[in-house]
C-alpha positions in Angstrom: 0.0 0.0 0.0 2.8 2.7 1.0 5.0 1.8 -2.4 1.0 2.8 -4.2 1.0 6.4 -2.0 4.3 7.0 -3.3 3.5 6.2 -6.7 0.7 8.3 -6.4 2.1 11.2 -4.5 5.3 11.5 -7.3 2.8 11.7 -10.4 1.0 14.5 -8.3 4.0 16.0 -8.0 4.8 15.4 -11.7 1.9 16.9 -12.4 1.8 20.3 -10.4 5.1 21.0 -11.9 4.1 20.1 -15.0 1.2 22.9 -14.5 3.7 25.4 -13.6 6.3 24.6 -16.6 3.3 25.3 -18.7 3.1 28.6 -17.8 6.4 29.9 -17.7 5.6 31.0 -22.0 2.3 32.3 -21.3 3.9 34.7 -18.8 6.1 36.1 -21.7 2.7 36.5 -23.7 0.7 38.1 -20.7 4.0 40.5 -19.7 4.2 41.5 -23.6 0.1 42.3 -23.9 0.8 44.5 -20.1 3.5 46.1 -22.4 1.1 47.1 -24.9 -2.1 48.3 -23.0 0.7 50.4 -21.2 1.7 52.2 -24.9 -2.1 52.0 -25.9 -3.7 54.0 -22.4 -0.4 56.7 -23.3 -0.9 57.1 -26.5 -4.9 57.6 -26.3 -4.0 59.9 -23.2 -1.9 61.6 -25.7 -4.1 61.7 -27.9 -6.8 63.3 -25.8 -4.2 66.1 -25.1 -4.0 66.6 -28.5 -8.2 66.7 -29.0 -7.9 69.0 -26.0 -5.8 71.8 -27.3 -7.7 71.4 -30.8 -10.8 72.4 -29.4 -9.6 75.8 -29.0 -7.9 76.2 -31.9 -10.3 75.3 -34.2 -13.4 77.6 -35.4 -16.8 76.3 -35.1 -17.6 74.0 -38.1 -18.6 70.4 -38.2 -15.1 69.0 -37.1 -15.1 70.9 -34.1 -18.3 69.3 -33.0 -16.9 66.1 -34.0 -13.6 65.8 -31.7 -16.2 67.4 -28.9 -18.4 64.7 -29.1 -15.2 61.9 -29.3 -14.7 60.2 -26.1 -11.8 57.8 -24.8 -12.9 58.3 -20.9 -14.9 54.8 -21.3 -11.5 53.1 -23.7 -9.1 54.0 -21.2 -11.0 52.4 -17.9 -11.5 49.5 -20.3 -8.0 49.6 -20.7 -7.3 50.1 -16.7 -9.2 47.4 -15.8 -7.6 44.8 -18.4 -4.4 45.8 -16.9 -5.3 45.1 -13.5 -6.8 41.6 -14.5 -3.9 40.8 -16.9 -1.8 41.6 -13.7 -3.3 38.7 -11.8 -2.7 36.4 -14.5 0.6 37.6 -14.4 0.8 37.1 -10.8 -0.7 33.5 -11.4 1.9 32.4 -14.4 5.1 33.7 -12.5 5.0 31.8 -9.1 6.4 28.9 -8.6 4.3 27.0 -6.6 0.4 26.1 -6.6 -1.0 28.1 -4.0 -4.0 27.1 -1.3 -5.6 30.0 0.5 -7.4 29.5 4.4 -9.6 32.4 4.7 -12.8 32.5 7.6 -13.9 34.6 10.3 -12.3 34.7 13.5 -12.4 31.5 15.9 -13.4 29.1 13.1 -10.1 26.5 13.6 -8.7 28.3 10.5 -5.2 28.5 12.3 -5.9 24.6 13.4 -6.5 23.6 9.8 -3.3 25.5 9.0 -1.4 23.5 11.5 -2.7 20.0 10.5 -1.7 20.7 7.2 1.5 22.2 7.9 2.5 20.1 10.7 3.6 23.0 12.2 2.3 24.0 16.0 0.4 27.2 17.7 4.3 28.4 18.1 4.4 29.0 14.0 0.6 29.2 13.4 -1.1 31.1 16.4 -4.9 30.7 17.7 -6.5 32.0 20.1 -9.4 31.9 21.9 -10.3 35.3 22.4 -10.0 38.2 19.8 -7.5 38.3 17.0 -4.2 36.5 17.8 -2.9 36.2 13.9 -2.3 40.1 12.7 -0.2 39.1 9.4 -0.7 37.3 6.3 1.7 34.1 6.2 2.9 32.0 3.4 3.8 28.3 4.4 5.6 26.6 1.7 6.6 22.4 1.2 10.2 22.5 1.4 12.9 19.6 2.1 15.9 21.4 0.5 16.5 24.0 3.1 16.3 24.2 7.4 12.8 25.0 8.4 12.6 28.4 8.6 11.1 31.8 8.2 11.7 35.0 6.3 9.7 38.3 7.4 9.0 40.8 4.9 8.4 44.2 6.4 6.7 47.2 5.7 8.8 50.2 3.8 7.4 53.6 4.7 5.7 54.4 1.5 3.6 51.5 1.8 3.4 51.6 5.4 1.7 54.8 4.7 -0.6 54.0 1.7 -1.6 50.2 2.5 -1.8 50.6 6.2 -2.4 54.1 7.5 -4.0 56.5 4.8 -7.2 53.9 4.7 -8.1 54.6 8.2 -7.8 58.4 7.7 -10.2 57.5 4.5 -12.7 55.5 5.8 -12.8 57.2 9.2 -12.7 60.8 7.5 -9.9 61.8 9.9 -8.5 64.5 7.0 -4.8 64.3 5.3 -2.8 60.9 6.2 0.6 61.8 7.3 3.1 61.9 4.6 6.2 60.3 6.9 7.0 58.6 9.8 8.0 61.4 11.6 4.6 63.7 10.9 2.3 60.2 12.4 4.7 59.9 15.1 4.5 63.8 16.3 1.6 64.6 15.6 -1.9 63.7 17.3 -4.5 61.3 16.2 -7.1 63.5 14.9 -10.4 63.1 16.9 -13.5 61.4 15.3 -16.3 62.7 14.5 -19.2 63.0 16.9 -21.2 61.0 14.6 -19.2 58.1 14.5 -18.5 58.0 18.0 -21.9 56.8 18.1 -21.0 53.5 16.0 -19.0 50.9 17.9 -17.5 49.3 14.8 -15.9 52.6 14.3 -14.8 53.5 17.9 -13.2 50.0 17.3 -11.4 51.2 14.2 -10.3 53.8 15.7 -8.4 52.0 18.4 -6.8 49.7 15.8 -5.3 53.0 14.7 -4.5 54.2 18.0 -2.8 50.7 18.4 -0.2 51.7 15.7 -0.3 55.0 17.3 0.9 54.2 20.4 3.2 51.1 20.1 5.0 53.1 17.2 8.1 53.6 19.1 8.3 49.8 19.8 8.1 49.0 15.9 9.4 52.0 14.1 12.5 50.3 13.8 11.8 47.7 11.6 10.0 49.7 8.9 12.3 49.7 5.9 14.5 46.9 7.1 15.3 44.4 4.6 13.7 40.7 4.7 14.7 39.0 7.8 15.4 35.1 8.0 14.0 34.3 11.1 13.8 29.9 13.2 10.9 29.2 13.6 10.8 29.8 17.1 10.7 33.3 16.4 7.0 33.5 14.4 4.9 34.2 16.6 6.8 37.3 18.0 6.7 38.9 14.1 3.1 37.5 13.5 0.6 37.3 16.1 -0.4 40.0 18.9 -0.6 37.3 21.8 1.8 34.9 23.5 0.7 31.4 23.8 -0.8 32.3 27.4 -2.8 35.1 25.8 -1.2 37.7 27.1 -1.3 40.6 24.4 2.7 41.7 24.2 3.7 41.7 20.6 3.6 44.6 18.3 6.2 43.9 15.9 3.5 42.6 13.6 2.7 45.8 12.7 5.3 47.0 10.8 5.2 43.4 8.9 3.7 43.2 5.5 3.9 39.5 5.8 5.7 36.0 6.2 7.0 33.5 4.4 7.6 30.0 6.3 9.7 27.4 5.0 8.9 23.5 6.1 8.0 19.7 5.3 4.4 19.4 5.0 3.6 16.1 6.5 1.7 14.7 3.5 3.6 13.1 0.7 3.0 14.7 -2.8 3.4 17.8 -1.2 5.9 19.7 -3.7 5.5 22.6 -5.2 2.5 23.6 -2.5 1.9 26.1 -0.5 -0.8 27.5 1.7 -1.4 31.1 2.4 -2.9 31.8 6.2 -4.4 35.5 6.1 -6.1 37.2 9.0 -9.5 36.2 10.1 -12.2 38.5 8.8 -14.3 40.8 11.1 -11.5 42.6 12.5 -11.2 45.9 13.0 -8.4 46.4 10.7 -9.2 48.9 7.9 -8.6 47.5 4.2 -8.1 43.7 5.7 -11.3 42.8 2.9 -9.6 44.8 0.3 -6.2 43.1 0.9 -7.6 39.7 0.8 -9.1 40.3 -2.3 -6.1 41.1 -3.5 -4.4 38.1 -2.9 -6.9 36.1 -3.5 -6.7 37.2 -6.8 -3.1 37.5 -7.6 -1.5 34.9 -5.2 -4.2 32.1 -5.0 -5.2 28.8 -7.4 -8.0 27.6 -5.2 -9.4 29.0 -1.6 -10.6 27.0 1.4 -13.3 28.8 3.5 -13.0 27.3 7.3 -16.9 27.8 9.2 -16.9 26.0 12.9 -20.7 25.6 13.2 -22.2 26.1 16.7 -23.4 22.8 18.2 -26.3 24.6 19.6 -27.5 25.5 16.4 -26.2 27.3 13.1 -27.2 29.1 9.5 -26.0 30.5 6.6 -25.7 34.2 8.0 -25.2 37.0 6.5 -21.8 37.5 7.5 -20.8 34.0 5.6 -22.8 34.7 2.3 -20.9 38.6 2.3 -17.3 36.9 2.6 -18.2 34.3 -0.2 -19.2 37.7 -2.2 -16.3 39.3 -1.4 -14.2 36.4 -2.8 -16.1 36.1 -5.9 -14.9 39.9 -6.6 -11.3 38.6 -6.8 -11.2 36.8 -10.1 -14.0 37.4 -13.0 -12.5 35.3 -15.0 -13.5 32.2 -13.0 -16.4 31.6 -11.4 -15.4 31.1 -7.4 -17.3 27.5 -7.6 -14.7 26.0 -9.9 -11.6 27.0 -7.1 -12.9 27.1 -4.0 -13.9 24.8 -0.8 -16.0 24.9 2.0 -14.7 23.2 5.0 -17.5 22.9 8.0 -14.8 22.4 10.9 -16.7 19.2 12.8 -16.5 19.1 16.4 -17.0 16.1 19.1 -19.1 15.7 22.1 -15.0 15.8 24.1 -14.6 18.9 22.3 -15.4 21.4 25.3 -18.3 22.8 23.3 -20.0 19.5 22.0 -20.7 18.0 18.7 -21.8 20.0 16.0 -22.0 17.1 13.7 -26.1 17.5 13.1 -25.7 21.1 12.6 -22.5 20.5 9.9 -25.0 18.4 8.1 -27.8 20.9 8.4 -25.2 23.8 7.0 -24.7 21.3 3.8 -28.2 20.8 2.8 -28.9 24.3 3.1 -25.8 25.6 0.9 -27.4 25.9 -2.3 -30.6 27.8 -1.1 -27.8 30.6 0.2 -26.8 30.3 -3.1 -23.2 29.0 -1.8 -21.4 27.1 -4.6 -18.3 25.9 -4.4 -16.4 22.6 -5.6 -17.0 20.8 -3.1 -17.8 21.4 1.1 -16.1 19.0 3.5 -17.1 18.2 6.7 -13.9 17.6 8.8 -12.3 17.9 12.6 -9.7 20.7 11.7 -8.2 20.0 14.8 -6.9 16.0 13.6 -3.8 16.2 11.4 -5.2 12.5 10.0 -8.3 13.9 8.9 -7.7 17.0 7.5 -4.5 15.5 5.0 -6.9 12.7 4.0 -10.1 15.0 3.5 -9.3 18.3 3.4 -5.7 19.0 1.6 -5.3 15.3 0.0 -8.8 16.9 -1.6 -8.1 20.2 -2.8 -3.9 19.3 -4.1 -5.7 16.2 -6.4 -8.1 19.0 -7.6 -5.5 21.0 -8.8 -3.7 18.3 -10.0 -6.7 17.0 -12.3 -8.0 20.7 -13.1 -5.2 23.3 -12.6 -4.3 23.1 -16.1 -7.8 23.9 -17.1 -8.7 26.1 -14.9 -5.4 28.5 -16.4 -6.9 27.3 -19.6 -10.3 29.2 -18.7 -8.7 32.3 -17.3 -6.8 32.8 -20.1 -9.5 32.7 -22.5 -11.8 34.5 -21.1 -8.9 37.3 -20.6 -8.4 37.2 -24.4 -12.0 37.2 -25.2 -11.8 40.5 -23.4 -8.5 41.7 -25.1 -10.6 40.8 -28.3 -13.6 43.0 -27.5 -11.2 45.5 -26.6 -9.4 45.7 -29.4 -11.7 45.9 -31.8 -12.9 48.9 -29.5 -9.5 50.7 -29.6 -10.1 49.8 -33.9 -13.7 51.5 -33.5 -12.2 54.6 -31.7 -9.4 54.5 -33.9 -11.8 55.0 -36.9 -14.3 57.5 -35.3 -11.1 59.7 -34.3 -9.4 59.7 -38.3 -13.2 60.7 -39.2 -13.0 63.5 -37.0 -11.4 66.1 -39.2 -12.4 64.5 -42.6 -10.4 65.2 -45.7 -8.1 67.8 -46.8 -10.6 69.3 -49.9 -10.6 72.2 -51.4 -13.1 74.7 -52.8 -13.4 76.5 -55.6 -12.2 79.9 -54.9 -8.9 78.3 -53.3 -8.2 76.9 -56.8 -8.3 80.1 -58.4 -6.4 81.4 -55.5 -3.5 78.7 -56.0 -3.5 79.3 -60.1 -2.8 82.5 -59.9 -0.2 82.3 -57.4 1.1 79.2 -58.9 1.6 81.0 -62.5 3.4 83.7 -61.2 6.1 81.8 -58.9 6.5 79.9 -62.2 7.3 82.8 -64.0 9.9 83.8 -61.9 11.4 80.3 -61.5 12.0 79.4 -64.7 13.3 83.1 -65.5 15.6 82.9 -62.6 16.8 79.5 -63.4 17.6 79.9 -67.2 19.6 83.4 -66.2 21.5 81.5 -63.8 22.4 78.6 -66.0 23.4 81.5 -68.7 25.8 83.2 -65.9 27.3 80.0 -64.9 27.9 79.0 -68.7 29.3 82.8 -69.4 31.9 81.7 -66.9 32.9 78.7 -67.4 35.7 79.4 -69.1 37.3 81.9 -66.6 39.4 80.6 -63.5 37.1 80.4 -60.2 38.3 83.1 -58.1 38.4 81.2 -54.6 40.6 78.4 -56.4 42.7 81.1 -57.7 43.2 82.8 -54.2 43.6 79.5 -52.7 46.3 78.0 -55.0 48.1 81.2 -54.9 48.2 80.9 -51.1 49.5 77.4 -51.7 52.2 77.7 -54.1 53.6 80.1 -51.5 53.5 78.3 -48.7 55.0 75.6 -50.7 58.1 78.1 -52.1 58.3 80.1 -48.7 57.6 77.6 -45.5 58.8 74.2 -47.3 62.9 75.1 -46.7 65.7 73.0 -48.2 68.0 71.0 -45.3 70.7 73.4 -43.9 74.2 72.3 -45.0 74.6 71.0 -41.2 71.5 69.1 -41.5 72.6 67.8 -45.0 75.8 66.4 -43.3 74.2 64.7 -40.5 71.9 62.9 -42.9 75.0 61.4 -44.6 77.0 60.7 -41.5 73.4 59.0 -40.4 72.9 57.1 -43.6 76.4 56.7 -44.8 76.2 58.6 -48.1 75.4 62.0 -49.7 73.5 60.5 -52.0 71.1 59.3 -49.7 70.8 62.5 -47.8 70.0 63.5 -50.9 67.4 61.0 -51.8 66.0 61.3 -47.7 65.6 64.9 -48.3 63.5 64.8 -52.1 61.5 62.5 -50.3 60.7 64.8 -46.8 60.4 67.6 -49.8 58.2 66.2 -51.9 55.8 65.4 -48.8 56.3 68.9 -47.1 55.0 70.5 -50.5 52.3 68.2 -51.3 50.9 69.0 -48.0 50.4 72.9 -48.7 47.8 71.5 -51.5 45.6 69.6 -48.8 43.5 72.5 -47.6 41.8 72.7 -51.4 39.8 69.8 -50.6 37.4 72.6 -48.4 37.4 75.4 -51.8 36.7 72.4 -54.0 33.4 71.4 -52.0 32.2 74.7 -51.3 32.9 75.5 -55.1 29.9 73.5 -55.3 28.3 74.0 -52.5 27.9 77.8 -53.5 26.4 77.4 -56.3 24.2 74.6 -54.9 22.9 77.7 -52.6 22.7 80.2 -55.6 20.1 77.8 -57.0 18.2 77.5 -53.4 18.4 81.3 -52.9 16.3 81.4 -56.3 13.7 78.8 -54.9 14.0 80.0 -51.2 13.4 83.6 -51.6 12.2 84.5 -55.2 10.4 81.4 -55.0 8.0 81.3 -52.4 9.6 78.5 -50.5 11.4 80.1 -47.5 8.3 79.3 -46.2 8.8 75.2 -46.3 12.6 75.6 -44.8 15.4 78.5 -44.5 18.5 76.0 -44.8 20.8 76.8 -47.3 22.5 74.6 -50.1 22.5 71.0 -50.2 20.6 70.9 -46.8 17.9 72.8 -48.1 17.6 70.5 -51.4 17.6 67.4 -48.8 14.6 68.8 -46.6 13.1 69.8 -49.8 13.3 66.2 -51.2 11.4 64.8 -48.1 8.6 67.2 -49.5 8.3 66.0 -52.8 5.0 64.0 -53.7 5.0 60.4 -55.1 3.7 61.8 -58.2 6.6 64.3 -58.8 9.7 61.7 -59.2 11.1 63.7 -62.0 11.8 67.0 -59.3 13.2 64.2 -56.7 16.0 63.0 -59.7 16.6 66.5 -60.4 17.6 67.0 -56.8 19.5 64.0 -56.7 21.4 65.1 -59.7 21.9 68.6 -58.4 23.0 67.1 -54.8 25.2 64.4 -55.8 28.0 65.8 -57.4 31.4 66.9 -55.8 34.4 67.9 -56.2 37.4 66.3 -54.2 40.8 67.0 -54.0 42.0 63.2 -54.4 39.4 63.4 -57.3 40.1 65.7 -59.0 44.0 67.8 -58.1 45.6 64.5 -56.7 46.2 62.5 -59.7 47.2 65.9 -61.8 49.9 67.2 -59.2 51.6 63.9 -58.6 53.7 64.0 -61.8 55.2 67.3 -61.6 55.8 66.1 -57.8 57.9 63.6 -58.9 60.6 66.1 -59.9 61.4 65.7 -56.1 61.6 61.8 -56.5 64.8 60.2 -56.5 64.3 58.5 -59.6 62.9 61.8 -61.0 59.7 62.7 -63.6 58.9 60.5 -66.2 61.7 61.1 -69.2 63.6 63.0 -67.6 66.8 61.7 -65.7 67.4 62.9 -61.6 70.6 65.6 -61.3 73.3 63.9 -59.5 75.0 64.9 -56.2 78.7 64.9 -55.2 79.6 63.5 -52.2 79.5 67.2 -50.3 76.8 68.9 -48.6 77.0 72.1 -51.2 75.9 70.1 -54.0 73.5 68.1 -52.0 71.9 71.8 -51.1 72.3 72.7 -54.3 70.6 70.4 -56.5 68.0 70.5 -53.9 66.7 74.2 -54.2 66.8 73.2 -57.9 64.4 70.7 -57.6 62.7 72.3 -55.3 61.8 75.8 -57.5 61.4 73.1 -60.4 58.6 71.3 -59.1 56.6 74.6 -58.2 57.0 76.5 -61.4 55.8 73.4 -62.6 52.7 73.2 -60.6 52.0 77.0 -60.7 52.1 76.6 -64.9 50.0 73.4 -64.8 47.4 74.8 -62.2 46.7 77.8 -65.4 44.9 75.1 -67.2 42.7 73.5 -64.2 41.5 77.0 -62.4 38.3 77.1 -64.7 37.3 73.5 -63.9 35.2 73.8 -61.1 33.2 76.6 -62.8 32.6 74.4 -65.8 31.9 71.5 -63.5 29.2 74.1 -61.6 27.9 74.8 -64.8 27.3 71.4 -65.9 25.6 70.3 -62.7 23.0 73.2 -62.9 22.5 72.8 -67.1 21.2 69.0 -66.0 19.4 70.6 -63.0 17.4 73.0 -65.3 17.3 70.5 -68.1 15.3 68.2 -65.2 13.5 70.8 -63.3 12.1 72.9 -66.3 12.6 71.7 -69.3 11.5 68.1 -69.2 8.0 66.9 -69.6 6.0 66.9 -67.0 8.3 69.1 -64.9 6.1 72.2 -64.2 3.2 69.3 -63.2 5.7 68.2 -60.6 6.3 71.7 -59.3 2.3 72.8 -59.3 2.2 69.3 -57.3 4.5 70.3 -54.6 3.5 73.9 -54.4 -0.3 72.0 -54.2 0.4 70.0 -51.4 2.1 72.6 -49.5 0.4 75.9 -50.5 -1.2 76.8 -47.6 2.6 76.7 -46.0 3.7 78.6 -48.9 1.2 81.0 -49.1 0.3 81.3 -45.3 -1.5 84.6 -45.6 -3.2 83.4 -48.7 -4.4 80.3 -47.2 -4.7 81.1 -43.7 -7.5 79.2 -42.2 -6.4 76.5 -44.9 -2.9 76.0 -43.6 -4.0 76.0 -39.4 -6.1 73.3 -40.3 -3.6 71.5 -42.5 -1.3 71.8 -39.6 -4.5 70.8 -36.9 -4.6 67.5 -39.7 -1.2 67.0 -39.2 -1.0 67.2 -35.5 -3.8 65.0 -35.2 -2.8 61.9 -37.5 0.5 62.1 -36.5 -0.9 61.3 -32.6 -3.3 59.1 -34.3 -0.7 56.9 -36.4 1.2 56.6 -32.2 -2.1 55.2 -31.1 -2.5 53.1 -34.5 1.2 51.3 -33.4 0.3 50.8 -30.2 -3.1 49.0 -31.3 -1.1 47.0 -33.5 0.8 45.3 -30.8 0.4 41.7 -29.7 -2.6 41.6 -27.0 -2.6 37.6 -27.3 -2.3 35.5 -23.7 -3.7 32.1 -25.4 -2.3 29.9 -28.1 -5.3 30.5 -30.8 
């Protein structure tokens, strides 16, 4: 029989992790869908900036009423409220172990139930008889790879603040919650109102808060201390309010935000369990309900209400029906009947209050007229360890085992069946909001407007165009100026700054290398360099040769042609931003800036390859047909032959630079000849203009087409924020398979 339990008890455990391998990839889905409702709710807020602003920019016409009567406010709390549910199924797919949660009213045998299951004792899992004993939430988790032990999680002061004080200042109307420690700690408790004094529930609130009033000194300290490994001797004293005698001492609880306990359940098949003790309702604790929704829904794969029922006689009340309500709110993805157990805690007549057995009895046959559904309601003695492994958690762990799977299955689903409908709301808005400020249009009158307008820049261009192309060819042939200036600065650097070696340098070079010829040789070489280096600094005059007239022909379109308007760059940058204008349907003015744009002059491309064969005059093998001077073996012909060279070489580049001056102005020439050949002459070139100066005219001609260009520009705004929310809706909202 024992080798069957462990048989039994290792394919559970197979099976639970199997369930929680399964939904390590959906996490990666459900994180990126979090992802993109977080871009979708900014981009819609955004947007609604945007709609905002517009309403009091535009004039009252149809659009206007349109974006007034468009509404996200509905979207975006859709959008809220997926978040929050996709954050529980988030919760859900990244823990690592298949949680039970124990939730009942106080003095039920919840913490006994705890302790059969655990194995642990009162020490680790307090009860009490009288009020509260158990003041934090406590995780108890299977565990045979470590010491038992426990690890205590505690409050920093932010969310000592928000989670545990600033409710009771809410629901007590007590004003503003203190904003440190320092302001609760100085400051008085505010007084409550006279009407509430009259309500005990709320007097009893309000010593709760006193409570963390008063005892603040004792815990202070361990607000914002990091998670503390604790035996498990120590528990009770971070945990509960009493000692095991009863005797109310602890207040450390109150600065914990809960525990984690680390042991071997007693019950083979145990792995990869845990169960989650929380506080028994009815307290006076503020936000206690709202917390244990809260887990419940983000920390919790099936719940176990405990009820003790009185032997004298018992009902559904309305106490029980309101906490099976409250845990329905946790998850709306899956009905609470499909994870959740009732257990009716049975007690003997050697119990100290008798048997309750009929009344347990009574209590299930009267379940379903309460409306109470739930997987399954056990009757069983929380108080024996035996009973409550074979009935109680041997029952809910082969649930899970059989329907955990499933049960992710279904909440999955439905959360996609919701991310469906919501999409396809976002696609509803998205169409309502590009309807808003319909089409561009034009009427009549702007037509005639734009013709005439159009006509006359055309005049201009073309006459300004053709007389610069005539300039440019007038003076091709004569040298360009700044080349001139520029090689005349060079040539004399080149004669003036590049010296021949002293005679004392000229002997050192031979002592160095052994010969006068090869000082002489060293030298042409270090010469030759020195003098090709005063040419380096054309490679700048060569580009802005270009680059100059490049921004002669934008100065014609810039400023006698309307289109300082578009952009005030200059020169190729102007052409570039100019280019990003174009429309599709005017190619033939895009290749015409390309041409324009894409020529340059270099000085490796075009001065490089000319000057290197008078340089080699200062070569030791000499120019091409002609034979190198030779040197005697002193440093006075060494020196001599040198200079020589030296004034060789630049008379021979001065003459030679005669022919090339004109160059760049015939190359500038060229370059604009195609441009105009493109840009005017060409069929179908003035079409491609009058489509450019179409699609921008009320840009161009802002005073012309006033109320035209601000809404042009309101268009603009508004895609441009609308295309943002169209790539956040195109993200992946998928958390299932299908």
């Amino acid at each position: 029989m024992s080798q069957v339990i462990d048989q039994d008890a290792h394919l559970q455990t197979q099976t639970l992790r199997d369930i929680l391998q399964r939904r390590k990839p959906r996490l990666v889905a459900v994180c990126q869908a979090e992802d993109a409702l977080n871009a979708l709710e900014e981009s819609l807020k955004s947007l609604e900036r945007l709609r905002t602003e517009l309403l009091t920019r535009l004039s009252t016409d149809s659009a206007l009423d349109r974006l007034g009567e468009l509404s996200q406010e509905s979207l975006v709390g859709s959008i809220q409220a997926e978040r929050l549910e996709l954050g529980k199924l988030q919760s859900r797919f990244a823990r690592s172990t298949i949680n039970i949660g124990v939730i009942g009213r106080a003095r039920q045998g919840k913490s006994k139930l705890l302790q059969s299951i655990t194995g642990l004792s009162r020490r680790e899992i307090p009860d009490g008889s009288g009020s509260h004993c158990t003041g934090v939430r406590s995780t108890i988790s299977h565990s045979t790879e470590t010491e038992p032990h426990g690890e205590v999680v505690f409050h920093n002061e932010s969310s000592f603040l928000e989670e545990v004080l600033s409710p009771y200042y809410s629901d007590m109307r007590l004003g503003r919650p203190p904003r440190s420690l320092d302001e609760f700690s100085t400051r008085s408790l505010p007084p409550l109102a006279a009407e509430l004094k009259k309500s005990t529930v709320a007097q009893a609130k309000y010593e709760h808060l006193q409570r963390y009033h008063q005892y603040l000194p004792a815990y202070q300290s361990l607000i914002g201390r990091p998670t503390r490994r604790i035996g498990l001797d120590q528990v009770r004293t971070f945990v509960a309010q009493d000692d095991e005698d009863g005797n109310r001492i602890f207040q450390n609880y109150l600065a914990v935000k809960e525990v984690q306990l680390f042991c071997a359940f007693p019950r083979k098949g145990s792995s990869y369990c845990s169960v989650i003790d929380m506080p028994g309702l009815g307290d006076t604790g503020v936000g206690d309900q709202e917390r244990l929704v809260t887990v419940l829904g983000h920390d919790v794969d099936a719940v176990v209400f405990v009820k003790l029922p009185s032997p004298t006689g018992d009902y559904w009340g309305d106490k029980d029906v309101a906490l099976f309500d409250l845990a329905k709110r946790a998850l709306i993805d899956l009905p609470l009947e499909k994870w959740s157990f009732v257990v009716l805690n049975r007690t003997g007549s050697a119990s100290g209050i008798g048997s309750n057995d009929a009344n347990c009895q009574q209590l299930l046959s009267s379940a379903p007229s309460k409306h109470i559904e739930v997987t399954k309601m056990i009757v069983a003695d929380c108080t024996d360890p035996d009973e409550v492994q074979l009935r109680v958690f041997a029952e809910v762990v082969d649930y899970l085992n059989r329907h955990g799977a499933h049960l992710d299955d279904e909440f999955a689903a439905a959360t996609q069946d919701r991310l469906d409908h919501l999409r396809d709301d976002v696609n509803q808005y998205i169409a309502e909001a590009a309807a808003c400020l319909g089409s561009e249009g034009s009427t009549e009158r702007e037509f005639t407007t734009f013709d005439s307008l159009f006509d006359d820049m055309w005049s201009r261009l073309t006459n300004g165009l053709e007389d610069l192309a005539a300039n440019l060819r007038l003076n091709a042939a004569l040298p360009n100026v700044e080349l001139a200036q520029q090689v005349d600065a060079a040539i004399e650097r080149a004669r003036t700054e590049v010296a021949v070696p002293a005679l004392e340098d000229i002997d050192s070079l031979a002592r160095r290398h052994g010969a006068y010829s090869s000082a002489f040789n060293v030298s042409l070489h270090s010469l030759r360099t020195r003098v090709n280096d005063q040419f380096q600094p054309l490679e700048s005059t060569l580009r802005l040769s270009l680059e100059h007239v490049r921004e002669e022909v934008a100065a014609k379109l810039r400023d006698d042609c309307e289109l300082s308007t578009i952009d005030s760059a200059s020169g190729t940058e102007f052409f570039r931003k100019l280019a990003t204008l174009v429309p599709s349907d005017a190619k033939i003015l895009a290749t015409a800036i390309e041409v324009l744009c894409s020529v340059d002059l270099t000085y490796r491309g075009f001065l490089q390859y000319r000057l290197r064969p008078h340089l080699m005059v200062l070569h030791p093998d000499g120019a091409i047909g002609q034979e190198q001077i030779r040197v005697s073996a002193n440093a006075e012909s060494v020196y001599e032959a040198l200079e020589v060279l030296h004034e060789r070489a630049i008379y021979r580049i001065e003459e030679a630079f005669d022919a090339w001056l004109s160059e760049p102005n015939q190359v500038a020439a060229a370059v604009v000849e195609e441009f105009v050949d493109r840009a005017l002459r060409a069929s179908g070139s003035k079409a491609a203009w009058r489509s450019l100066y179409l699609e921008h005219r009320a840009r161009i001609w802002e005073a012309q087409f006033d109320e035209l260009g601000d809404r042009t520009k309101v268009r603009q705004d508004w895609n441009e924020a609308l295309d943002v929310v169209k790539r956040a809706a195109a993200k992946p909202l998928q958390v299932t398979g299908r």
